[in-house]
N, C-alpha and C positions, 0 to 999 in steps of 0.2 A: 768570624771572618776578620775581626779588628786583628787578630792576634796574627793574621798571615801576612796583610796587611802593615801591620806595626812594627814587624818583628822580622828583619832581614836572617838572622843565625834560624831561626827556625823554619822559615818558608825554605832555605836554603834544603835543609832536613828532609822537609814534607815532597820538595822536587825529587828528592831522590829515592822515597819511598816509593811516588809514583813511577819513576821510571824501570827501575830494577822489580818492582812488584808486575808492571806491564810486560816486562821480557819474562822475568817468573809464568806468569800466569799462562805467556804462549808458551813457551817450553814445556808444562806438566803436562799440557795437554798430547803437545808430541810426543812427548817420552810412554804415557798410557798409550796412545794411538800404535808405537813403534812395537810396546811390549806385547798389546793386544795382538800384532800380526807377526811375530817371532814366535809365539809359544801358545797353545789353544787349552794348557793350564791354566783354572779359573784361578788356582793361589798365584798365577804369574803377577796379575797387577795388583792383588791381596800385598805381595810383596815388594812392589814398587811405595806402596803407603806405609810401610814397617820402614823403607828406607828412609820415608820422610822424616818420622817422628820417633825413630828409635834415638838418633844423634843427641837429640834436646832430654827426651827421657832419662839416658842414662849418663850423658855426659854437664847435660845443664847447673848442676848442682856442683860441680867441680870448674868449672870453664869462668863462674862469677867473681871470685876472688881474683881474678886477672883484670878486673874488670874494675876492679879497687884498686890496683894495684899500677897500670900504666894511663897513662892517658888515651881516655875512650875516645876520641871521636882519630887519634892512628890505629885503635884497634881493628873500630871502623872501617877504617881505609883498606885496613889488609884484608882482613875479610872480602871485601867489595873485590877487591885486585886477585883473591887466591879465588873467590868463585867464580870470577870472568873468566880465569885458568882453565881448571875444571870444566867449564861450562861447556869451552871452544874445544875440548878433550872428547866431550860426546861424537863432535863430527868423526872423528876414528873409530867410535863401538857403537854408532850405530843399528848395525847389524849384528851385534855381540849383544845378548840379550844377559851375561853376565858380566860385561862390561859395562852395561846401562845400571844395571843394580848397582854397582862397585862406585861410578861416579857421580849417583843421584845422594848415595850414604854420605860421598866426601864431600858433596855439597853443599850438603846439609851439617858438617861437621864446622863448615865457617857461617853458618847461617849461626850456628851453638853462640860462637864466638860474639857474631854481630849484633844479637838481638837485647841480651843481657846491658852491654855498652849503649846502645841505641835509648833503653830505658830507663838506666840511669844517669844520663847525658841532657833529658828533657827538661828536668828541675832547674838546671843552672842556664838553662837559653832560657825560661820561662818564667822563671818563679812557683811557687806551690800554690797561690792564688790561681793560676792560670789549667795548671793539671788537668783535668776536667777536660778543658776545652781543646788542650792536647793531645789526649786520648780520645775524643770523639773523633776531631779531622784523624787521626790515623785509624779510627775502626772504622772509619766512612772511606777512605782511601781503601784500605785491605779490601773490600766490600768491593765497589765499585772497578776495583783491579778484575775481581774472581770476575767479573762481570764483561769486561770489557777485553782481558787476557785472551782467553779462550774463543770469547768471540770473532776474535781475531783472527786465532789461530783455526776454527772451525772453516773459514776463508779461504785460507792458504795451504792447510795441510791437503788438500786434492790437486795441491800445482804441484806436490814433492819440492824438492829442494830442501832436505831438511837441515840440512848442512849450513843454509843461509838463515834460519831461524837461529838456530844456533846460534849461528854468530854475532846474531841482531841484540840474543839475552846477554852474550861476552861483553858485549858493548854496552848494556845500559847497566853492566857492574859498573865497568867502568866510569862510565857517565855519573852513575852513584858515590863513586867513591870522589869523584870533581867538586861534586856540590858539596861532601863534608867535608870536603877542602876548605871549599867556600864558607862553610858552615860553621868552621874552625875560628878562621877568621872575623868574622863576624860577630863572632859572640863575646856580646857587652860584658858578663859576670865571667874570667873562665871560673871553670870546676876549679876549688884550691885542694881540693883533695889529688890531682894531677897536675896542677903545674907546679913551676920551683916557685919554694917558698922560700923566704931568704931576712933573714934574720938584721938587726940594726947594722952590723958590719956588712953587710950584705953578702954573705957566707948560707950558700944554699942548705936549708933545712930539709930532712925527710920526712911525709907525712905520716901517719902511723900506722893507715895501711901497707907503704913500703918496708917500713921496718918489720913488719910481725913475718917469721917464715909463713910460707903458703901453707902447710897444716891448721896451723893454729889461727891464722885468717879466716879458714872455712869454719876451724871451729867455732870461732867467736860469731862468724857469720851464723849457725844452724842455732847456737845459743842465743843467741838475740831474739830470734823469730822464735823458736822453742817458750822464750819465760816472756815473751811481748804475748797479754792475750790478744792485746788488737790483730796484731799480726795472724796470730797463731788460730785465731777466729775466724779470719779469710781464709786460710789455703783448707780450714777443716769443712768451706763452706763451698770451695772450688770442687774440690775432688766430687763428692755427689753433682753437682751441675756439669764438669766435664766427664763425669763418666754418663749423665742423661744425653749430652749433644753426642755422644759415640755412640750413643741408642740410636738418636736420632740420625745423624749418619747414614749410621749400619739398614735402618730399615726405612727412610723415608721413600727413597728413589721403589723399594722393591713393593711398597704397599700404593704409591701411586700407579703401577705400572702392573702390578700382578693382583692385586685387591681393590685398587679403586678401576683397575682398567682405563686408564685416562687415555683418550684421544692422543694419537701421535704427534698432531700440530699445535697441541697444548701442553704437552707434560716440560719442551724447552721450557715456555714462559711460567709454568708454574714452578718447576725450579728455581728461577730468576728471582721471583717473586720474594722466596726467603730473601735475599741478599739485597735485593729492594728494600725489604722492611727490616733489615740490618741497619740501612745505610739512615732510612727516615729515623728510627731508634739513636744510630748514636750522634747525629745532628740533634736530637731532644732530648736528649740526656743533659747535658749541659747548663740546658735551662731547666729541667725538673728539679735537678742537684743546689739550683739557687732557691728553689721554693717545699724544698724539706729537706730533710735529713737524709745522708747518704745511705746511712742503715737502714734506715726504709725502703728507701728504694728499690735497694739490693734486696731487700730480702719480699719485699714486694713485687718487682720484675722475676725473682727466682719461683717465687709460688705460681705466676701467670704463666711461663713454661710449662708448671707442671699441670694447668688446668687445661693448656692448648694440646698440650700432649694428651690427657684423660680424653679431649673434645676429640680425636681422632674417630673413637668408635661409634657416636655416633654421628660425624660426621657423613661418615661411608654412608649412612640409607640418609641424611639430606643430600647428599648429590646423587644415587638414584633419583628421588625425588623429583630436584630442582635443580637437578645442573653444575658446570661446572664454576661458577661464580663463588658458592659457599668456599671450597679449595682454595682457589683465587686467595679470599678474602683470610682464610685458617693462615694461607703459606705468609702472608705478610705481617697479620699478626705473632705469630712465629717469631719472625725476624725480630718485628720489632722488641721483641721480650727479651732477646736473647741479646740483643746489642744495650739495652737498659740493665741489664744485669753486668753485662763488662765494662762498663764506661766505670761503673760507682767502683767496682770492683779493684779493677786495675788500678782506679785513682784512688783508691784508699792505699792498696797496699804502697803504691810509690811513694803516699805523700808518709806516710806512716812512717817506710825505711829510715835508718839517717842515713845522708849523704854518702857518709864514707862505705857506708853496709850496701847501697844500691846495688852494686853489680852482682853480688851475692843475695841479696834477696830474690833480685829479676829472675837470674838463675836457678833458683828453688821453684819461684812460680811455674816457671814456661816449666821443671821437670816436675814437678806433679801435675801440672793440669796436662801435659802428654801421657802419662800414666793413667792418667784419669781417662782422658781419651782412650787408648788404648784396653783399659778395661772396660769399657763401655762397649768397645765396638765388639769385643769378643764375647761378655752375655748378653749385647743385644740380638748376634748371631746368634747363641744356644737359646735364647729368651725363644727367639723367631720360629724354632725349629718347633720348639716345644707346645707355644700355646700363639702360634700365629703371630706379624707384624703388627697387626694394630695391638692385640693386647699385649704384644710386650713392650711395646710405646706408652700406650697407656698405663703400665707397672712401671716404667721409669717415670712417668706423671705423678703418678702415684706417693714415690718416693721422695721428690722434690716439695710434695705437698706436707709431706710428714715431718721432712727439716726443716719446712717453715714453721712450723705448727710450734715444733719442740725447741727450736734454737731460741725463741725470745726464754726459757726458761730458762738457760745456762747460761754463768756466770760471762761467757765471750760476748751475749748479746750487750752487757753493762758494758761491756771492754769496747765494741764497738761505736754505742752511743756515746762515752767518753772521747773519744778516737776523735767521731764528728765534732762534737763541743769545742774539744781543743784545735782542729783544724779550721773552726769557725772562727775563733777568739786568736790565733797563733801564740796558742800556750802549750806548754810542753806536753810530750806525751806520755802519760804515764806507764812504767813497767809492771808486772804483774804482782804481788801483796804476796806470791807464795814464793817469790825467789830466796 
């Protein structure tokens, strides 16, 4: 709370997260509701979720070097101003269910832009001391959005008008892009990796991600993370956990609802409940992160996913049993696991990046942990088909158990607790002995 408090450039930030994530969240919900009553194809809204995360997947990894390259928080701004665009565009396709597709992809095409900038913009409002506690408030904000967005929208989409939703989300881009205005301004350290630097004559210098052409920026960007094991030890540790949350996904909603059979007036609030115990997870992240080790953590909240996920089967005969409270209590643990596993995570790889690599690292992450997702959600489908939802829940449990088991034996686990050490002491971080 000191830091929201303390720190006018970042609360600036976290305003805008909330408001543009609150117009986000009622919007998806219309756009599902709009696509659900145009097309009575089950792959119709399958493909409204490929719109979401295809942009970041394949374009992520290309869009970071830009990110190095101008100054992030006008990157920001455009993005915020090109999806308010976009947004106020659905009011015309509506009723065009391939028009919907077409503007939820371009939406998501400045979302590529914004996200990468937005993470490596954190370090210089905050400092690397602070990381941590900047990534919990935004996985507590994200949370509490899915939470409160849709809620909303659940309200209103039976008034119709969807035209003025719309416009409600056009406007909290914009509102978003005001505060990184504000954001801009405010902030004590800028990034000198984007402003002008300028030499004893005061003859503006270029920094060195200006100068390199954009090829050989990306290259250097993929090489870094490539010969960094720290780095290169997280994304090999992302991929298995975001292809499990695409498990989970894919099959939570269909095992509470076709296997567990849950009550109509409970299965809202046990949904909620994960995103509950997101939100309590990445509020205590923060302070777990001060009384060990990140790598522990991390690789501690990753193993507890995979046991909550194995606990699924026999969950099912304790709630025959005894009700629905066990669920309840499974869907928040859940949460919380799954929000301890991202806080360390995320904060390692930022503080890890250097500076000037941030917007190309960001960009590498968000597109393999969509990748990740999206292979998830496709063999959690075949999984599902084959040997039933809970046990293929329980098989990606499974496998989260096995990375834990084996990861402390490879060389990335040393590279890891290194990583922590030096980001404990603020000493350099070491590159990898086989460059």
């Amino acid at each position: 709370m000191k830091l929201l408090l303390n720190n006018r450039a970042f609360r600036f930030l976290w305003l805008a997260q909330i408001i543009s994530e609150l117009g986000d969240g009622i919007t998806r919900l219309v756009v599902i509701f709009l696509v659900a009553h145009l097309s009575s194809d089950p792959l119709a809204i399958s493909l409204v979720v490929l719109a979401n995360v295809l942009p970041s997947m394949l374009l992520g990894t290309f869009v970071g070097p830009i990110a190095d390259r101008f100054q992030r928080s006008h990157i920001m701004m455009a993005a915020d101003i090109y999806r308010a665009i976009i947004v106020v565009l659905l009011i015309a396709s509506q009723n065009n269910l391939y028009g919907i597709y077409a503007l939820v992809l371009l939406q998501n095409i400045g979302t590529v832009f914004f996200e990468p900038a937005r993470s490596a913009i954190v370090p210089s409002l905050i400092g690397k001391e602070n990381i941590p506690q900047a990534v919990s408030f935004s996985q507590a904000t994200y949370m509490a959005m899915r939470l409160v967005g849709p809620s909303i929208a659940g309200l209103l989409i039976p008034l119709g008008h969807f035209d003025r939703l719309f416009l409600f989300n056009g406007l909290t881009f914009m509102l978003s892009a005001l505060f990184i205005y504000a954001m801009s301004k405010a902030t004590p350290t800028p990034d000198r990796t984007h402003e002008d630097i300028q030499d004893e004559r005061g003859v503006r210098k270029q920094s060195v991600a200006e100068k390199e052409p954009y090829w050989k920026s990306l290259k250097v960007g993929l090489r870094t993370i490539y010969r960094h094991d720290g780095l290169f030890a997280l994304l090999l540790l992302l991929v298995p956990i975001m292809l499990v949350i695409g498990v989970i996904n894919t099959n939570l909603n269909a095992a509470l609802l076709q296997t567990f059979r849950i009550p109509a007036e409970h299965f809202g609030f046990i949904s909620s409940m994960v995103a509950v115990g997101s939100i309590l997870g990445a509020l205590a992240a923060p302070y777990l992160m001060k009384r060990m080790a990140s790598n522990v953590l991390l690789l501690g909240a990753v193993g507890v996913i995979g046991l909550f996920c194995l606990l699924i089967v026999p969950l099912h005969s304790l709630y025959q049993e005894s009700g629905v409270l066990s669920v309840y209590i499974w869907s928040i643990g859940l949460g919380v696991s799954m929000a301890c596993t991202n806080v360390p995570l995320s904060s390692l790889f930022i503080t890890i990046m250097p500076d000037e690599m941030r917007g190309r690292g960001s960009g590498v992450f968000d597109s393999v942990s969509q990748a990740g997702t999206v292979l998830g959600i496709g063999i959690g489908g075949l999984f599902a088909t084959m040997f039933g939802v809970l046990f293929a829940t329980a098989l990606a449990g499974l496998l989260l158990i096995i990375v834990v088991v084996i990861f402390p034996l490879l060389k990335y686990n040393q590279a890891l607790r290194t990583t922590n050490e030096a980001k404990m002491t603020g000493g350099d971080l070491a590159m990898s002995s086989s460059d």
